[in-house]
Each structure stands twice: as structure tokens, then as C-alpha cells.
C-alpha positions as CSV (number, residue, x, y, z in Angstrom):
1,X,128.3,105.2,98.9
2,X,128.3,108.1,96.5
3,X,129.4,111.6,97.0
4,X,128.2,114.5,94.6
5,X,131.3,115.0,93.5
6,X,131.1,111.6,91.6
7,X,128.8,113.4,89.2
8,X,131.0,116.3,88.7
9,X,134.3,114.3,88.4
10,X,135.8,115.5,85.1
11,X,137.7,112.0,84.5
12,X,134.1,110.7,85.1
13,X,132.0,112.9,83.2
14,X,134.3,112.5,80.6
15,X,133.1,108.6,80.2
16,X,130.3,106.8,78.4
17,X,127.0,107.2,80.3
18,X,127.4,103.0,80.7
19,X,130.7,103.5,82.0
20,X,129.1,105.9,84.5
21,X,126.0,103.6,85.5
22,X,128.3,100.7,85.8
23,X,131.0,102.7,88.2
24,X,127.9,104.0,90.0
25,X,126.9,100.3,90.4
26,X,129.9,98.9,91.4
27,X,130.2,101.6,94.6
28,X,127.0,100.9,95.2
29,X,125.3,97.8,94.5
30,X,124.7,94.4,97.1
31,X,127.7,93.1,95.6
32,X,129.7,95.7,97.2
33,X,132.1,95.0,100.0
34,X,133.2,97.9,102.3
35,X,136.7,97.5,100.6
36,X,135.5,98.1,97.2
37,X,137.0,94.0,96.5
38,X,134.8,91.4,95.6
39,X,133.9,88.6,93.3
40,X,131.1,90.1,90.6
41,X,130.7,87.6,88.4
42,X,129.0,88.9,84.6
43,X,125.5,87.4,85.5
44,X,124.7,89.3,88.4
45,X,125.6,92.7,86.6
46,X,123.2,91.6,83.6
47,X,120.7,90.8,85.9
48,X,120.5,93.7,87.9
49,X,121.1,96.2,85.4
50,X,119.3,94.5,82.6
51,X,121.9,94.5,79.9
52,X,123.4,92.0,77.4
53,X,126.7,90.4,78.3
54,X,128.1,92.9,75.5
55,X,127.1,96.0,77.0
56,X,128.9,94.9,80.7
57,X,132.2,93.8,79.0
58,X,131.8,97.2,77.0
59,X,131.4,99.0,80.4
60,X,134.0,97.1,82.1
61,X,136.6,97.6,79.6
62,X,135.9,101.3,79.7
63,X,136.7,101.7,83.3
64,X,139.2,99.7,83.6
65,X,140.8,101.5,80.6
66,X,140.5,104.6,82.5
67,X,141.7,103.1,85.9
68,X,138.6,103.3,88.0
69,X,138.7,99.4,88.2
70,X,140.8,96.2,87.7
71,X,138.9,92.9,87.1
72,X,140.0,89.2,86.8
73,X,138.0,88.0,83.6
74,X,139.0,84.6,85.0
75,X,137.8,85.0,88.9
76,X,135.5,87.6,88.0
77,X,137.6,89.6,91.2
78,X,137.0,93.3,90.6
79,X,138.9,96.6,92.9
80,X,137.1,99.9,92.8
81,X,139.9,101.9,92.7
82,X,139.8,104.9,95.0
83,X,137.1,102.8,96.6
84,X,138.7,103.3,100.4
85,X,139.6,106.9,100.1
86,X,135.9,108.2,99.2
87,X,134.6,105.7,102.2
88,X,137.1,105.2,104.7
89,X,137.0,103.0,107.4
90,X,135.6,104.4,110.5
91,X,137.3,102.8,113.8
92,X,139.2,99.4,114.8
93,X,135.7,97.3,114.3
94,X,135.5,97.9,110.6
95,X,139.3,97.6,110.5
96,X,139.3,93.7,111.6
97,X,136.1,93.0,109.4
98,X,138.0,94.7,106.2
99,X,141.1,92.1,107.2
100,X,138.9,89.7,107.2
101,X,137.7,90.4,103.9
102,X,141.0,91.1,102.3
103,X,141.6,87.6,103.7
104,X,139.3,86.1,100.9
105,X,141.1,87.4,97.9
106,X,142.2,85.1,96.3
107,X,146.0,85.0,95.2
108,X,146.2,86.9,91.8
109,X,146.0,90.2,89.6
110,X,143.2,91.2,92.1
111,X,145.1,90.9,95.2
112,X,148.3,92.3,93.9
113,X,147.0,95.4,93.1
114,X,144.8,95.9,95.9
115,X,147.5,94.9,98.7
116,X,149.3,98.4,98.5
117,X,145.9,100.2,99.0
118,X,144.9,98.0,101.6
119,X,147.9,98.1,104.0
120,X,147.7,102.0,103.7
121,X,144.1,102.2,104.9
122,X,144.5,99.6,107.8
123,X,148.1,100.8,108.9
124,X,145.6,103.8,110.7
125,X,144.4,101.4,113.0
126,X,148.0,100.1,114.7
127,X,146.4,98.8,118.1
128,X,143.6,96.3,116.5
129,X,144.2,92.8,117.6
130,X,142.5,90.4,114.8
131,X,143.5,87.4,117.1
132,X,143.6,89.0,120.4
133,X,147.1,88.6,120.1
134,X,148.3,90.0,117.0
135,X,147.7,93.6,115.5
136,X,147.2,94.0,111.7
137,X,150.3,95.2,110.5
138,X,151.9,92.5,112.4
139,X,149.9,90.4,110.7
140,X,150.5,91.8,107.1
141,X,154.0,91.8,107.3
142,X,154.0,88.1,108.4
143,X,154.7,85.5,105.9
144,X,152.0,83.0,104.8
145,X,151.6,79.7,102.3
146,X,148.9,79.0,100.2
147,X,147.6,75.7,99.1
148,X,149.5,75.2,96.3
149,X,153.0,76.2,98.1
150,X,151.6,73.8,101.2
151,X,151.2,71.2,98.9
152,X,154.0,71.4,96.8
153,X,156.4,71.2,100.3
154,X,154.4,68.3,100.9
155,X,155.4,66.8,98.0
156,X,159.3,68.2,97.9
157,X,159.6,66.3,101.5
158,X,159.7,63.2,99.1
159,X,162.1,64.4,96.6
160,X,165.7,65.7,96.4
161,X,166.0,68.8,98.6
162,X,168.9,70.1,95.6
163,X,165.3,70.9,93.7
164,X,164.6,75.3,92.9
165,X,162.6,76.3,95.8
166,X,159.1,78.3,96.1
167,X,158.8,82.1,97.7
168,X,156.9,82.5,100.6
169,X,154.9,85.5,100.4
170,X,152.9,87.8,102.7
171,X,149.6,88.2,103.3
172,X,149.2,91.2,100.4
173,X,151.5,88.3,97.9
174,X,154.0,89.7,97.7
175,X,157.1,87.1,97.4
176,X,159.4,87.9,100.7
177,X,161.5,84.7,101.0
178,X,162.6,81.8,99.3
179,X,161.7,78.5,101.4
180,X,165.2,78.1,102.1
181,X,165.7,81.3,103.5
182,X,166.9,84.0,101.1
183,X,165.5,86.9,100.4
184,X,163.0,86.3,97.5
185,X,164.9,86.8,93.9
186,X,168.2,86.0,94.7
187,X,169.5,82.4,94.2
188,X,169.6,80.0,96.8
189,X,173.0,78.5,96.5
């Protein structure tokens, strides 16, 4: 969604008028997730704007030079920063949806920088159970693997355990433990 005082944001107004219809598109388009993360790959901005490739790497670099997004060249992953605090999520329904959604990021520059954001916008809704077991922040603060860290154990279980080890790392990526136990960046002796 928009608010009026998109129009009459100095920081905005102070960008090119691309830069403005882009950001405009981003908050707004079919694209959009209501967390402001999702995977808009070059094509689909051409095609619904009706510009060259240049013209949305043009506009893309602008905003992100001015911090209103961060994009993944390589997933094509974008954040609208500021995305959650001009549409908040309404109540505990929205709340496990979202989580569900920040689920689908993919590990990266895309979920590292969003996972601070994130956590502060769903810690307002303590009491939702995703599982009907577990609440959110429970849920956040618990370790998880991805593939690659699944399948490298896999493959350590068949090689000398005196090997360096992999972090686990939440749910937002951020490394929390080694696999052998200690606290992620010290040495495991």
C-alpha cells in the first residue's frame, strides 16, 4: 500500500522519477508479499512497467544506493526496506502467514538483512502458535540446518570426526552454534 506521505518524503522526492515509479512498484505491484520480501526477477519488472533491462538495473541501483531496498542480483531476492513499519501486520493470522513467508527466503544477503526487521515485527504477536505447539519467537530463536549443512553431516558421518565443524544457525541465519556445541566463532577444541 501507499500512504501520501510517500509523495512528500523528502529522501524520496529527492530521487529520480524512475527511482520513484520503481519504489512505488515494488510496494505495490502483484509481486508484492505482505513482508515487503520476495523473488522479482528483471523480466517481470520489464514487463509490467515496459522498460529496457537498463532502465530497471538503473532504477534498482538507485534505490538501493539510497537504502529503500536490498536485492540479490543472483536470486533476484529484493527487501523493501521500511516495508513492515508503513503496513504492519494486523493480528496473530497475518503473523503466522508472514512466518510462513519468511520461511521461503532463501539463505543469503536477502535473509540476513531482513531477519532483524522481521523478528521485531512478529515479536508483537508472543501467543501465535505456528504448530499448535510452538509460538514464533520460540520458533526464531530455535536452531535449524539447511540442505547444505544436512548434507554435509551426512557426509562427515563417513569421515574423521577431528575435521572443522559447520555453525548451526537460526531461523533469521544467523550462526548460533558450532555442530559440536560451542558457541558459534570460537574454536572447538
Amino acid at each position: 500500500m501507499l500512504y501520501h506521505e510517500h509523495y512528500s518524503d523528502p529522501e524520496i522526492r529527492a530521487m529520480s522519477e524512475d527511482a520513484r515509479n520503481l519504489l512505488a512498484y515494488l510496494k505495490t505491484s502483484a509481486h508484492t508479499t505482505m513482508i515487503g520480501c520476495f523473488r522479482l526477477p528483471d523480466g517481470y519488472v520489464c514487463e509490467d512497467l515496459q522498460w529496457s533491462v537498463e532502465r530497471v538495473s538503473k532504477g534498482f541501483d538507485e534505490l538501493s544506493r539510497n537504502g529503500f531496498v536490498t536485492r540479490d542480483d543472483t536470486s533476484k531476492w529484493i527487501v523493501v526496506h521500511r516495508f513492515l513499519d508503513e503496513n504492519p501486520l494486523p493480528n496473530p493470522n497475518t503473523a503466522k502467514a508472514a512466518f510462513k513467508l519468511f520461511c521461503q527466503i532463501p539463505n543469503g544477503i536477502i535473509r540476513d538483512c531482513f531477519g532483524n526487521a522481521f523478528c521485531r515485527h512478529i515479536g508483537r504477536f508472543p501467543e501465535v502458535s505456528v504448530n499448535g505447539f510452538e509460538t514464533i519467537p520460540k520458533l526464531l530463536a530455535q536452531p535449524y540446518r539447511n540442505q547444505e549443512q544436512e548434507q554435509d553431516q551426512d557426509q562427515d558421518q563417513n569421515q574423521d570426526q577431528s575435521l572443522p565443524s559447520h555453525e548451526e544457525r537460526d531461523v533469521t541465519g544467523r550462526a548460533i552454534r558450532s555442530r559440536e556445541g560451542s558457541p558459534a566463532g570460537e574454536v572447538a577444541a
